[in-house]
MARVEXGU-345947 format. One line per field, with one value per residue: residue number from 1; x negated, y negated, z negated of N, C-alpha, C, O in turn; residue in one letter. Coordinates in Angstrom, 3 decimals. Atoms other than C-alpha are relative to their C-alpha. Last residue first. Layout:
num <- [NUM, ...]
nX <- [X, ...]
nY <- [Y, ...]
nZ <- [Z, ...]
caX <- [X, ...]
caY <- [Y, ...]
caZ <- [Z, ...]
cX <- [X, ...]
cY <- [Y, ...]
cZ <- [Z, ...]
oX <- [X, ...]
oY <- [Y, ...]
oZ <- [Z, ...]
residu <- [A, ...]
This chain:
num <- [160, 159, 158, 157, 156, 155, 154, 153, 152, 151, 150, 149, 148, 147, 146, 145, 144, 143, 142, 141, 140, 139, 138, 137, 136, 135, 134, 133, 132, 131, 130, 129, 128, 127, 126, 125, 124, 123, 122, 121, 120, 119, 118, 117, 116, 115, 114, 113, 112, 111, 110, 109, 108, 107, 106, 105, 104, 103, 102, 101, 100, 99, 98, 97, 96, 95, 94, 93, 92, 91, 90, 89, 88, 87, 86, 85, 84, 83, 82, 81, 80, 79, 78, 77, 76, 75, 74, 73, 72, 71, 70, 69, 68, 67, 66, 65, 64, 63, 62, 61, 60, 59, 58, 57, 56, 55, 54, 53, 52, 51, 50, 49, 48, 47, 46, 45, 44, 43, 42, 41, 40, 39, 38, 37, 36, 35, 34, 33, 32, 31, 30, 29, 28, 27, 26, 25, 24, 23, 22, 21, 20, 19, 18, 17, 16, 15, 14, 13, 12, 11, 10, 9, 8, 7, 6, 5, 4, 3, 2, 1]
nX <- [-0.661, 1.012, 0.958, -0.478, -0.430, 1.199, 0.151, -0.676, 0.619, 1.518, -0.609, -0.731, 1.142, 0.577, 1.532, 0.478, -0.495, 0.799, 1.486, 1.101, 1.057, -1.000, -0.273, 0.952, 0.340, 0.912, 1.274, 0.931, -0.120, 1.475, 0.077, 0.212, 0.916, 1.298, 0.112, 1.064, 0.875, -0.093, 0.056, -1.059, -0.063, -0.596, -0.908, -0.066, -1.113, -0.748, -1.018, -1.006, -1.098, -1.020, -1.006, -1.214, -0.588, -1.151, -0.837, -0.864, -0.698, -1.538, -1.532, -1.061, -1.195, -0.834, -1.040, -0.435, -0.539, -1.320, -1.367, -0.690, -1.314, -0.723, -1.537, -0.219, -0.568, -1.304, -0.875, -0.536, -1.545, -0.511, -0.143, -0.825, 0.994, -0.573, -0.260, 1.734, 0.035, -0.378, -1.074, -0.972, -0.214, -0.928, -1.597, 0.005, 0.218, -1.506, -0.720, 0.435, -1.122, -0.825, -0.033, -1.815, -0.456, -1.042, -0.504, -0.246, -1.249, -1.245, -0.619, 0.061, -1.371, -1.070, -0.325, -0.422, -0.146, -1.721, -0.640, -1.028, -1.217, -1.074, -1.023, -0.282, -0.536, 0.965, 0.462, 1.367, 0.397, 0.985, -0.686, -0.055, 1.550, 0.328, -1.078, -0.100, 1.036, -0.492, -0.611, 0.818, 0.801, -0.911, -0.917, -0.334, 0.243, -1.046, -0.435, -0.233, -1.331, -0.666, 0.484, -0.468, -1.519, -0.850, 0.487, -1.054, -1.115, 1.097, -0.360, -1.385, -0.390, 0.855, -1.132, -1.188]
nY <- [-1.393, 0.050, -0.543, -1.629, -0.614, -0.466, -1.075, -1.360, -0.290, -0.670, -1.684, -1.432, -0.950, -1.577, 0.681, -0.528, -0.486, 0.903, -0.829, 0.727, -0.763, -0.183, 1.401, 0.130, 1.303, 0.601, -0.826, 0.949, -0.837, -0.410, -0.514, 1.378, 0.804, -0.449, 0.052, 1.408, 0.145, -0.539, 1.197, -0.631, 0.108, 0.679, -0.572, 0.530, 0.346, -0.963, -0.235, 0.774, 0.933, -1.294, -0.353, 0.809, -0.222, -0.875, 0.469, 0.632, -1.168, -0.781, 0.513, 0.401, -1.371, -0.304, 1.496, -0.202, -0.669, 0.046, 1.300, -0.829, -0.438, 1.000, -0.579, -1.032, 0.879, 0.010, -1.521, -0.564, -0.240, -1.036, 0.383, -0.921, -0.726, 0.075, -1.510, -0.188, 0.245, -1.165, -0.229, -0.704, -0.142, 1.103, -0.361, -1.455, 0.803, 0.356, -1.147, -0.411, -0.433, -0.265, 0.599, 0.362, -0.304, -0.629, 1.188, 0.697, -0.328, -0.252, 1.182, 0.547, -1.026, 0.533, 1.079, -0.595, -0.994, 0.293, 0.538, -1.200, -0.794, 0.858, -0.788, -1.154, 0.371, 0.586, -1.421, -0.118, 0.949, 1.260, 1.549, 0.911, 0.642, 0.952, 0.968, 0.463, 0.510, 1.622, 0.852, 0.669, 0.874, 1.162, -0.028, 0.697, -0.756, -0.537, -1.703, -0.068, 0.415, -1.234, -1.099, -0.073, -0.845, -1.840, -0.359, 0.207, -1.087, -1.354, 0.424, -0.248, -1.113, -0.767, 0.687, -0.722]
nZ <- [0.947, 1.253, -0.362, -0.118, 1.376, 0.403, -0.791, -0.191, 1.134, -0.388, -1.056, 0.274, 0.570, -0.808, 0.079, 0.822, 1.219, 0.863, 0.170, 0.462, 1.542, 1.463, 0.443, 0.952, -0.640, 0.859, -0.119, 0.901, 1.703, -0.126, 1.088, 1.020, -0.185, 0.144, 1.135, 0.211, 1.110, 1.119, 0.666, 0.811, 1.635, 0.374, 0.764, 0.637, 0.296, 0.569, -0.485, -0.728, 1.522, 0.345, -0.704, 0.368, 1.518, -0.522, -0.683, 0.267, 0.831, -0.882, -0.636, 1.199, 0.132, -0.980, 0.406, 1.252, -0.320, -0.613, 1.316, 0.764, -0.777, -0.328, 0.221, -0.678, -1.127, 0.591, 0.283, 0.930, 0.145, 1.358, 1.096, 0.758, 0.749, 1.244, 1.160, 0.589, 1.258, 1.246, 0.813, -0.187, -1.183, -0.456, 0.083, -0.641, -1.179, 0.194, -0.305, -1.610, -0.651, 1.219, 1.090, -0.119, 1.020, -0.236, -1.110, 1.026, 1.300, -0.978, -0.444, 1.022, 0.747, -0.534, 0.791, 1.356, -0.107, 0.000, 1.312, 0.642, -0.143, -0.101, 0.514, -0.930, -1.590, -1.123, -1.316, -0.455, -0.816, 0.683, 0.747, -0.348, -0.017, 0.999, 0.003, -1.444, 0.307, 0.870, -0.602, -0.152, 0.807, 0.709, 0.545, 1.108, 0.645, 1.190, -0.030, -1.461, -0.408, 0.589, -0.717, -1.049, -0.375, 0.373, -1.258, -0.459, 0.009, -0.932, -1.810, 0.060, 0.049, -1.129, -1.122, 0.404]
caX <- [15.548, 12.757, 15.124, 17.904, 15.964, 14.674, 18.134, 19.074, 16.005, 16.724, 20.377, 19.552, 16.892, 19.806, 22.068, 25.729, 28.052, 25.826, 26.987, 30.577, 32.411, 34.955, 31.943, 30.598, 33.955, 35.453, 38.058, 41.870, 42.925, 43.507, 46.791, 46.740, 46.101, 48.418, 51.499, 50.578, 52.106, 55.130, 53.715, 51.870, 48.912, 47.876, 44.506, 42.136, 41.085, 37.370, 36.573, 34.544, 32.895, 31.533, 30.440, 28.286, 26.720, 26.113, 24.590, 22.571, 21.264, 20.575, 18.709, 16.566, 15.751, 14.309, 12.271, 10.712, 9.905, 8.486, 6.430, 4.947, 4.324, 1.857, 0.491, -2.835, -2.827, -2.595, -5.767, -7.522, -8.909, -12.246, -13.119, -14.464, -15.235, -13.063, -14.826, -14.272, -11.591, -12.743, -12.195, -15.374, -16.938, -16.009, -17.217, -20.844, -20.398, -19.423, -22.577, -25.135, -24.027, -27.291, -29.689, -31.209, -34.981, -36.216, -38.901, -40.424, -40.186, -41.480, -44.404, -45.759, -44.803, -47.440, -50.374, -51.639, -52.478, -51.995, -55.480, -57.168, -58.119, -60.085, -62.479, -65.465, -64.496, -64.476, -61.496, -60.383, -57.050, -56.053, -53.733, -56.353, -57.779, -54.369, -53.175, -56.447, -56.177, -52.679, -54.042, -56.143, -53.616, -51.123, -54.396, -56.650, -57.286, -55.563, -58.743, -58.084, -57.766, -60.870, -62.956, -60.824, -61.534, -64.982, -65.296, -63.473, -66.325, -69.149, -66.808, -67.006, -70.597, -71.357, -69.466, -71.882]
caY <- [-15.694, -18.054, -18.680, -19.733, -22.295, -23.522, -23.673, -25.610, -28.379, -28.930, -29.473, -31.596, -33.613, -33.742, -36.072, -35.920, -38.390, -40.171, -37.173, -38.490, -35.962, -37.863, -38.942, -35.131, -34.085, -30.838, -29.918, -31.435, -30.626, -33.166, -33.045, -34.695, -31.322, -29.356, -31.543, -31.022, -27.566, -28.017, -30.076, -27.018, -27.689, -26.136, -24.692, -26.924, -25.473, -25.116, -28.184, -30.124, -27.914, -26.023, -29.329, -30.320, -27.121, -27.589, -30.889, -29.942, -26.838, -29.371, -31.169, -29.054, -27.212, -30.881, -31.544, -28.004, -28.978, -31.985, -31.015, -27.886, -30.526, -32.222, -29.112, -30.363, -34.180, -32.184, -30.061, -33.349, -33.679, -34.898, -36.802, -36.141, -38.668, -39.200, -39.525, -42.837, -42.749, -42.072, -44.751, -44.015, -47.361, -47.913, -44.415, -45.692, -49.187, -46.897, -44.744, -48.041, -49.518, -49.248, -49.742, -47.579, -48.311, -49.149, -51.919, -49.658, -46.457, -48.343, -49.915, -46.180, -44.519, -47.065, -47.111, -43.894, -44.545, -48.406, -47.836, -45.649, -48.542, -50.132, -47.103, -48.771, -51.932, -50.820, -50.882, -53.585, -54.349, -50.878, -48.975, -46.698, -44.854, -43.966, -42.594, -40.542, -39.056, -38.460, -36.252, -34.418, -33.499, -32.148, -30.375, -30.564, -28.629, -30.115, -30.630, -34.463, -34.327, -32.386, -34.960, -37.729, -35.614, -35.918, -39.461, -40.205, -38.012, -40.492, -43.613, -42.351, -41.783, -45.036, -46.957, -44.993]
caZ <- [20.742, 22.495, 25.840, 23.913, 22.167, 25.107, 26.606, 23.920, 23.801, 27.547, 26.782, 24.023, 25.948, 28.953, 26.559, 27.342, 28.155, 31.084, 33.257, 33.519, 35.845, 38.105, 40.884, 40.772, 41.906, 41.019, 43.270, 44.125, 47.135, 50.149, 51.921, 55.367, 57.078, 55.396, 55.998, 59.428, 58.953, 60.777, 63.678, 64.556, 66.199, 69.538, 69.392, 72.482, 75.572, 76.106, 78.677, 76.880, 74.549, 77.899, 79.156, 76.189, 76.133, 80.154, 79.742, 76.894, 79.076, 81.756, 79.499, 77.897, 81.775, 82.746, 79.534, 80.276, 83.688, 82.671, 79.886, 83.062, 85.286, 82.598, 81.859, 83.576, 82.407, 78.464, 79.337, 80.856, 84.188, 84.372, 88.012, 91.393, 93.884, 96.876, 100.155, 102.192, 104.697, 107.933, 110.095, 112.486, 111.850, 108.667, 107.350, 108.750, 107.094, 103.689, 104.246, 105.328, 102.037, 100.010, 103.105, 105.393, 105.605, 109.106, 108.744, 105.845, 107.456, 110.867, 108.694, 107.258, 110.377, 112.198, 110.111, 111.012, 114.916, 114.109, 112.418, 115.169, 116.476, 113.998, 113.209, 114.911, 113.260, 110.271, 108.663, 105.321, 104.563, 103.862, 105.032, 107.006, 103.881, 102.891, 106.217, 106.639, 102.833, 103.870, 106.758, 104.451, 102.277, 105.019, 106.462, 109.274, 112.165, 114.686, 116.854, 117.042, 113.293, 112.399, 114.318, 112.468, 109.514, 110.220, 110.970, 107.397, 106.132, 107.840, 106.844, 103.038, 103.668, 104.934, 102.034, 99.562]
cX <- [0.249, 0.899, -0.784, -1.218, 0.841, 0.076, -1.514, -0.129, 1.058, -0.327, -1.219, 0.334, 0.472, -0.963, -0.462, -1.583, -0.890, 0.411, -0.153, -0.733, -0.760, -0.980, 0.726, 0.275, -1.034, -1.105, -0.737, -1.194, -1.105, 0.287, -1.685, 0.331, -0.023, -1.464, -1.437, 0.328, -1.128, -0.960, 0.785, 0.540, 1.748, 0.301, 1.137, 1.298, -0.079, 1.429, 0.443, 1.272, 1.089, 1.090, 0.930, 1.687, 1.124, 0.374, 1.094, 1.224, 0.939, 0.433, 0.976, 1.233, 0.496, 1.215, 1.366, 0.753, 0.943, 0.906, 0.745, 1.404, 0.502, 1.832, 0.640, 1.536, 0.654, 0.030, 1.611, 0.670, 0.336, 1.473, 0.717, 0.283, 0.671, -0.806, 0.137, 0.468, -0.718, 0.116, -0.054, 1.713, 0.289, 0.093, 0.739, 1.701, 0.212, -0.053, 1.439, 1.414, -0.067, 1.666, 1.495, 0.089, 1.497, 0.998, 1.429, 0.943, -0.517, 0.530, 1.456, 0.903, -0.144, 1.195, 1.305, 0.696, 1.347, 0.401, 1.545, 0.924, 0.886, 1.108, 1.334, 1.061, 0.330, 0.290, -0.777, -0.326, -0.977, -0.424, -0.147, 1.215, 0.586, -1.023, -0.522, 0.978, -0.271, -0.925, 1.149, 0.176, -0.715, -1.203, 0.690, 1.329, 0.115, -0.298, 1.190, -0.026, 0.550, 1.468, 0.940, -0.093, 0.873, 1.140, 0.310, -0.307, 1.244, 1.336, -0.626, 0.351, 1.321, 0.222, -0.082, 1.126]
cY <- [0.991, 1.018, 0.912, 0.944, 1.400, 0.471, 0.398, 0.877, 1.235, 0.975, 0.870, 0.989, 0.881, -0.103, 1.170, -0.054, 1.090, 0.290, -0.807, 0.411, -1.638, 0.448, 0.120, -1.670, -0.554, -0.896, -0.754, 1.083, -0.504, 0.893, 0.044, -0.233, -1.346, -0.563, 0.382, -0.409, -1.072, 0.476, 0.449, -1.189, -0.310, -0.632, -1.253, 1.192, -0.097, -0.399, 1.577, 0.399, -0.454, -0.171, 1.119, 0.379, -0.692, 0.608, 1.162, -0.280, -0.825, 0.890, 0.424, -0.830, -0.378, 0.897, 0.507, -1.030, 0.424, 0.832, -0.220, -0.731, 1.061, 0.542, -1.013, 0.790, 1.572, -0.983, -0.594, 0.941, 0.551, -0.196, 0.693, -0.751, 0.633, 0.391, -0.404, 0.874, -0.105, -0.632, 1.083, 0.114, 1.222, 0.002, -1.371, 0.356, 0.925, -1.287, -0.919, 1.493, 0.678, 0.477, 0.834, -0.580, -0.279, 0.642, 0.919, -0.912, -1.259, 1.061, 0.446, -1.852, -0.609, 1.069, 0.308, -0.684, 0.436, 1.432, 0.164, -0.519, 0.601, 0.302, -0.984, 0.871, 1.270, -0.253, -0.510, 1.039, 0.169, -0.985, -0.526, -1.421, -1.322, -0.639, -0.703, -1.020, -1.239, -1.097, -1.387, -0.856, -0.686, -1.218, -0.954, 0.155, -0.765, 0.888, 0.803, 1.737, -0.111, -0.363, 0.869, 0.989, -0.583, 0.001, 1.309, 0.079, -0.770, 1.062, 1.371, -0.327, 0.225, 1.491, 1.429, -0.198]
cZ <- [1.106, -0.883, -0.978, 0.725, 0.386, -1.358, 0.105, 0.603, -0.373, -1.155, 0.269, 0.521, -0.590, -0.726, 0.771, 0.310, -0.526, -1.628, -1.292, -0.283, -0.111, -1.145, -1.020, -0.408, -0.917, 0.979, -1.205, -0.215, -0.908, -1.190, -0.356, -1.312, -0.444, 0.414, -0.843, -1.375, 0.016, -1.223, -1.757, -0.667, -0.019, -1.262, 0.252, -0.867, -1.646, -0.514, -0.332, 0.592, 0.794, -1.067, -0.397, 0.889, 0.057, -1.347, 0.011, 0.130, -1.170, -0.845, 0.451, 0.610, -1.878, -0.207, 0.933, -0.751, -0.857, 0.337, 0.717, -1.289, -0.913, 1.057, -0.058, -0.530, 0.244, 1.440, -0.172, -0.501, -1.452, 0.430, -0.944, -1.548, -1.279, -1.134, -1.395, -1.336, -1.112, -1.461, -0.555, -0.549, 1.253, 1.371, 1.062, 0.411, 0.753, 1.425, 0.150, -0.117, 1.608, 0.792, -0.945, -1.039, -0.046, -1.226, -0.057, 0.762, -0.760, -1.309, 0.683, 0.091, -1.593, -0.727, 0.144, -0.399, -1.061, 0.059, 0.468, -0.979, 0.276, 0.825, 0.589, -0.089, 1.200, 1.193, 0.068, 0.439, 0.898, 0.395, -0.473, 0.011, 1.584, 0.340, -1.012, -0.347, 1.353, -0.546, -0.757, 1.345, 0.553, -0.938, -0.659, -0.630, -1.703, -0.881, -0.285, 0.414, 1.654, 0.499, 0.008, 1.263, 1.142, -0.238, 0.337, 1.630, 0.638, -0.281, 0.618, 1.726, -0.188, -0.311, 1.337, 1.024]
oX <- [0.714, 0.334, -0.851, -1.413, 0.903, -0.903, -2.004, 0.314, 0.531, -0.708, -1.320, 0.662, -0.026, -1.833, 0.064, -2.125, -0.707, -0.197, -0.073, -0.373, -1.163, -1.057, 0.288, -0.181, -0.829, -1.655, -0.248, -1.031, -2.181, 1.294, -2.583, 0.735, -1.149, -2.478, -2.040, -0.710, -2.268, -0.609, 0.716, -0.103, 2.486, -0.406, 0.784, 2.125, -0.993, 1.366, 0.988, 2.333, 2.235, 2.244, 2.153, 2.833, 2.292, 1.124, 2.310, 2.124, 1.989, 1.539, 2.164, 2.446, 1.416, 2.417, 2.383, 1.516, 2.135, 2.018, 1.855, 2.588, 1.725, 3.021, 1.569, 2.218, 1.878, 0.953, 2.539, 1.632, 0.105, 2.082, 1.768, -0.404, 1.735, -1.224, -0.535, 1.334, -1.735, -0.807, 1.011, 2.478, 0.263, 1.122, 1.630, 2.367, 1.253, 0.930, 2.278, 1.926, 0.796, 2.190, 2.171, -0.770, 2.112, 1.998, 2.418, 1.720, -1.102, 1.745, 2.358, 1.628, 0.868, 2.287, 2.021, 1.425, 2.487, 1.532, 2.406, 1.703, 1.945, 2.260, 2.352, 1.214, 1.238, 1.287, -0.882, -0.420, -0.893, -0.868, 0.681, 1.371, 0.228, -1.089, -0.739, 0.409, -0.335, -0.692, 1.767, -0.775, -0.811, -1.440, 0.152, 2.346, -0.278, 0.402, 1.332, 0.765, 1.707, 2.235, 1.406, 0.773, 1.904, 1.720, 1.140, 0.685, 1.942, 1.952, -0.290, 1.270, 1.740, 0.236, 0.710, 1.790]
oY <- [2.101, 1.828, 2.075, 2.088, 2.477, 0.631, 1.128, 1.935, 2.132, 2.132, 2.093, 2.099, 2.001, 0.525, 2.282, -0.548, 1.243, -0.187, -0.187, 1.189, -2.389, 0.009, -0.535, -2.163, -0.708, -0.601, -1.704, 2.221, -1.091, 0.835, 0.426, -1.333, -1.830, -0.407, -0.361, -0.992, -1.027, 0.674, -0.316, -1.661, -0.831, -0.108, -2.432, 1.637, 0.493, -1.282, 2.291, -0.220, -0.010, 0.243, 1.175, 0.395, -0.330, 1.581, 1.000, -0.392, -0.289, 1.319, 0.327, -0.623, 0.267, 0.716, 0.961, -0.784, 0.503, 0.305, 0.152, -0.505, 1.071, 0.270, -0.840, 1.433, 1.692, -1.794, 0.214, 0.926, 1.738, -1.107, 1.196, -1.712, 0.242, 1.541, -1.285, 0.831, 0.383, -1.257, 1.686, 0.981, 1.031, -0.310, -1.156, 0.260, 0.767, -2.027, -0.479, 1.849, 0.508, 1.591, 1.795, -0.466, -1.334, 1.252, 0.237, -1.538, -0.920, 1.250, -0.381, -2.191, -0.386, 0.675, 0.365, -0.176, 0.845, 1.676, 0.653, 0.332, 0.522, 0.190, -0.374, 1.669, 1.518, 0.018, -1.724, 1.976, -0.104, -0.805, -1.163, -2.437, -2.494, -1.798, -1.866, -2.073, -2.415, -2.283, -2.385, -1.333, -1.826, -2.393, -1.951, 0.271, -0.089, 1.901, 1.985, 2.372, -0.100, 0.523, 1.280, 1.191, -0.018, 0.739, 1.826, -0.228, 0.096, 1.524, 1.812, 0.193, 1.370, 2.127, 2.337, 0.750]
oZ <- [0.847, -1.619, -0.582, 0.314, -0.207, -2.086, 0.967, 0.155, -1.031, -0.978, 0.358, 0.104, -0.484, -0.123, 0.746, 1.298, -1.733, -2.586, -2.352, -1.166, 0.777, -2.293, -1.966, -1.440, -2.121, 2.040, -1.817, 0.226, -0.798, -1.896, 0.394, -1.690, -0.562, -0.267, -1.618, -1.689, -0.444, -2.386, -2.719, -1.604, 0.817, -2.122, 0.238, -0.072, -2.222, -1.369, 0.509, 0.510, 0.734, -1.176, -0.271, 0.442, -0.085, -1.269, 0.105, -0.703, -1.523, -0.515, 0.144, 0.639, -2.381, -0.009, 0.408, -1.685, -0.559, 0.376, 0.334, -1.540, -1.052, 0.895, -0.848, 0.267, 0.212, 1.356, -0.205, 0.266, -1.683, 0.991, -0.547, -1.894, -1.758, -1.001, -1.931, -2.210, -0.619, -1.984, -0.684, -0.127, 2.469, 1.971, 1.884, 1.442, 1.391, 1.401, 0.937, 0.945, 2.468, 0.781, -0.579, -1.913, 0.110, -0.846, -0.328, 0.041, -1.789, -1.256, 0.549, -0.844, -2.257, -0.316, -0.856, -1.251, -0.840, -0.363, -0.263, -1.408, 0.899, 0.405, 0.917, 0.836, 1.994, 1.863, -0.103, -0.353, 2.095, 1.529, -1.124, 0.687, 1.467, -0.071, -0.671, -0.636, 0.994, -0.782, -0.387, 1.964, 0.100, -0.657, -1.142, 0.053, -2.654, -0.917, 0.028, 1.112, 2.075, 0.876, 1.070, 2.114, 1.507, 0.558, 1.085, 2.293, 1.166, 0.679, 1.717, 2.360, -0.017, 0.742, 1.588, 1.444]
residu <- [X, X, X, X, X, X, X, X, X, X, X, X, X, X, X, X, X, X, X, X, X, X, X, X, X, X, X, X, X, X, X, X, X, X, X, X, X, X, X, X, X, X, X, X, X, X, X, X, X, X, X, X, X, X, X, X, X, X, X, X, X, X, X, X, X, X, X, X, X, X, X, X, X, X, X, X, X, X, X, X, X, X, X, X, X, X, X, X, X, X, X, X, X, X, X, X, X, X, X, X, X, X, X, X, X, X, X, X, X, X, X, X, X, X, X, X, X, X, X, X, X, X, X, X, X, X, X, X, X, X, X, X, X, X, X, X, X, X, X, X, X, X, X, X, X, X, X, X, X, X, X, X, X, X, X, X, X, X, X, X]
Protein backbone atom coordinates (compact mmCIF):
# COMPACT_ATOMS: atom_id res chain seq x y z
CA UNK A 1 0.00 0.00 0.00
CA UNK A 2 2.95 2.43 1.10
CA UNK A 3 4.45 1.75 -2.50
CA UNK A 4 1.55 2.91 -4.24
CA UNK A 5 1.06 6.02 -2.33
CA UNK A 6 4.90 6.83 -3.17
CA UNK A 7 4.19 5.55 -6.92
CA UNK A 8 1.19 8.37 -7.16
CA UNK A 9 3.23 10.88 -5.13
CA UNK A 10 5.93 10.16 -8.10
CA UNK A 11 3.33 11.08 -10.47
CA UNK A 12 2.31 14.24 -9.27
CA UNK A 13 5.88 15.13 -8.83
CA UNK A 14 6.05 14.18 -12.67
CA UNK A 15 2.88 16.28 -13.11
CA UNK A 16 4.46 18.98 -11.01
CA UNK A 17 7.67 19.54 -12.89
CA UNK A 18 5.45 19.73 -16.09
CA UNK A 19 3.12 22.34 -14.40
CA UNK A 20 0.34 20.45 -14.87
CA UNK A 21 -1.04 19.94 -11.66
CA UNK A 22 -3.66 21.45 -9.68
CA UNK A 23 -4.13 23.80 -6.49
CA UNK A 24 -5.47 20.49 -4.82
CA UNK A 25 -2.97 18.41 -5.97
CA UNK A 26 -0.20 20.53 -5.00
CA UNK A 27 -1.49 20.64 -1.34
CA UNK A 28 -1.75 16.95 -1.44
CA UNK A 29 2.25 17.26 -2.25
CA UNK A 30 2.78 19.80 0.65
CA UNK A 31 0.86 17.57 3.05
CA UNK A 32 2.43 14.38 2.18
CA UNK A 33 5.94 16.05 2.54
CA UNK A 34 5.35 17.55 6.20
CA UNK A 35 5.61 14.66 7.58
CA UNK A 36 8.18 13.10 9.70
CA UNK A 37 8.64 10.30 7.65
CA UNK A 38 10.01 10.64 3.44
CA UNK A 39 11.54 8.22 1.64
CA UNK A 40 14.64 8.66 1.02
CA UNK A 41 14.35 8.84 -2.66
CA UNK A 42 11.78 11.64 -2.20
CA UNK A 43 13.93 13.40 0.60
CA UNK A 44 14.96 16.21 -1.30
CA UNK A 45 12.21 17.45 -2.67
CA UNK A 46 11.00 17.90 1.01
CA UNK A 47 12.45 21.47 1.72
CA UNK A 48 11.03 22.07 -1.94
CA UNK A 49 7.36 22.09 -0.24
CA UNK A 50 8.29 22.35 3.21
CA UNK A 51 9.77 25.62 3.05
CA UNK A 52 6.66 28.26 2.75
CA UNK A 53 5.05 26.25 5.36
CA UNK A 54 8.20 27.03 8.06
CA UNK A 55 8.92 30.66 6.63
CA UNK A 56 4.94 31.50 7.25
CA UNK A 57 5.39 30.17 10.55
CA UNK A 58 8.92 31.79 11.39
CA UNK A 59 7.49 35.04 9.84
CA UNK A 60 4.03 35.57 11.32
CA UNK A 61 3.16 39.25 12.03
CA UNK A 62 2.33 39.66 15.40
CA UNK A 63 -0.69 41.30 17.33
CA UNK A 64 0.89 44.81 17.55
CA UNK A 65 2.90 44.87 14.36
CA UNK A 66 -0.02 47.77 13.07
CA UNK A 67 0.47 50.14 16.08
CA UNK A 68 4.63 49.51 15.89
CA UNK A 69 4.12 50.26 12.11
CA UNK A 70 1.97 53.65 12.94
CA UNK A 71 4.90 54.31 15.47
CA UNK A 72 7.31 54.31 13.13
CA UNK A 73 5.88 56.69 10.61
CA UNK A 74 4.05 58.97 13.42
CA UNK A 75 0.82 58.54 12.18
CA UNK A 76 -1.58 58.71 14.72
CA UNK A 77 -3.41 55.57 15.20
CA UNK A 78 -6.88 55.31 13.39
CA UNK A 79 -9.92 56.27 15.34
CA UNK A 80 -12.54 53.63 15.73
CA UNK A 81 -16.06 54.34 15.19
CA UNK A 82 -18.61 54.67 17.85
CA UNK A 83 -22.75 55.06 18.44
CA UNK A 84 -23.83 58.45 18.61
CA UNK A 85 -26.88 59.05 20.46
CA UNK A 86 -30.09 61.09 19.14
CA UNK A 87 -29.89 63.40 22.29
CA UNK A 88 -25.50 63.66 21.83
CA UNK A 89 -26.63 64.79 18.17
CA UNK A 90 -29.00 67.81 19.09
CA UNK A 91 -26.77 68.58 21.65
CA UNK A 92 -25.66 71.93 19.71
CA UNK A 93 -29.01 72.58 18.91
CA UNK A 94 -30.04 72.53 23.49
CA UNK A 95 -27.35 74.91 23.52
CA UNK A 96 -28.27 77.17 21.04
CA UNK A 97 -31.70 77.35 22.23
CA UNK A 98 -30.49 77.85 25.94
CA UNK A 99 -28.34 80.68 24.44
CA UNK A 100 -31.28 82.64 22.44
CA UNK A 101 -33.55 82.09 26.13
CA UNK A 102 -31.22 84.01 27.70
CA UNK A 103 -30.48 86.71 25.71
CA UNK A 104 -34.15 87.30 25.24
CA UNK A 105 -34.36 87.33 29.25
CA UNK A 106 -31.62 89.69 29.22
CA UNK A 107 -33.21 91.97 26.84
CA UNK A 108 -36.86 91.70 28.68
CA UNK A 109 -35.17 92.48 31.72
CA UNK A 110 -33.42 95.44 30.11
CA UNK A 111 -36.36 96.92 28.43
CA UNK A 112 -38.21 96.99 32.07
CA UNK A 113 -35.18 98.60 33.20
CA UNK A 114 -34.91 101.38 31.38
CA UNK A 115 -38.80 102.22 30.46
CA UNK A 116 -39.33 105.52 32.19
CA UNK A 117 -41.18 105.46 35.25
CA UNK A 118 -45.16 107.47 35.76
CA UNK A 119 -44.50 110.37 37.92
CA UNK A 120 -46.50 110.21 41.17
CA UNK A 121 -48.46 112.77 42.40
CA UNK A 122 -47.65 113.62 45.88
CA UNK A 123 -51.30 114.73 46.14
CA UNK A 124 -52.83 111.55 45.74
CA UNK A 125 -50.42 109.44 47.79
CA UNK A 126 -53.05 109.38 50.23
CA UNK A 127 -54.52 106.82 47.80
CA UNK A 128 -51.86 104.58 47.80
CA UNK A 129 -51.48 104.02 51.57
CA UNK A 130 -55.25 103.63 52.00
CA UNK A 131 -56.41 100.08 51.95
CA UNK A 132 -60.27 99.39 51.24
CA UNK A 133 -62.24 97.50 53.07
CA UNK A 134 -63.50 94.03 51.07
CA UNK A 135 -64.66 90.83 52.12
CA UNK A 136 -62.02 88.90 53.81
CA UNK A 137 -62.13 85.22 54.16
CA UNK A 138 -60.04 85.66 57.59
CA UNK A 139 -63.18 88.10 59.08
CA UNK A 140 -65.91 85.58 57.88
CA UNK A 141 -66.31 82.73 60.50
CA UNK A 142 -66.97 79.57 58.44
CA UNK A 143 -67.04 77.29 61.57
CA UNK A 144 -70.63 79.10 62.32
CA UNK A 145 -72.48 77.27 60.01
CA UNK A 146 -72.77 73.59 59.37
CA UNK A 147 -71.89 72.54 55.57
CA UNK A 148 -74.24 69.10 56.06
CA UNK A 149 -77.15 71.62 56.25
CA UNK A 150 -76.09 73.53 53.41
CA UNK A 151 -75.48 70.38 51.44
CA UNK A 152 -78.84 68.94 52.65
CA UNK A 153 -80.50 72.49 51.34
CA UNK A 154 -79.26 72.67 48.13
CA UNK A 155 -80.33 69.08 47.67
CA UNK A 156 -83.54 69.88 48.57
CA UNK A 157 -83.65 72.70 46.25
CA UNK A 158 -82.42 70.77 43.55
CA UNK A 159 -85.36 67.88 43.98
CA UNK A 160 -88.33 70.63 43.85
Amino acid sequence: MKIMDYKYIEQLMERYWECETTLEEEHILRTFFAQESVPASLLPYKDLFTYGLKDQEEHRLGDDFDRRMLDLIGEPAPVKARTIHLTERLMPLFKAAAIVAIILTLGNAAQVAFQPKAPVNIANADEYTSTTEGVSVAKVDTMKQDSMRTVKMTEVTLIK
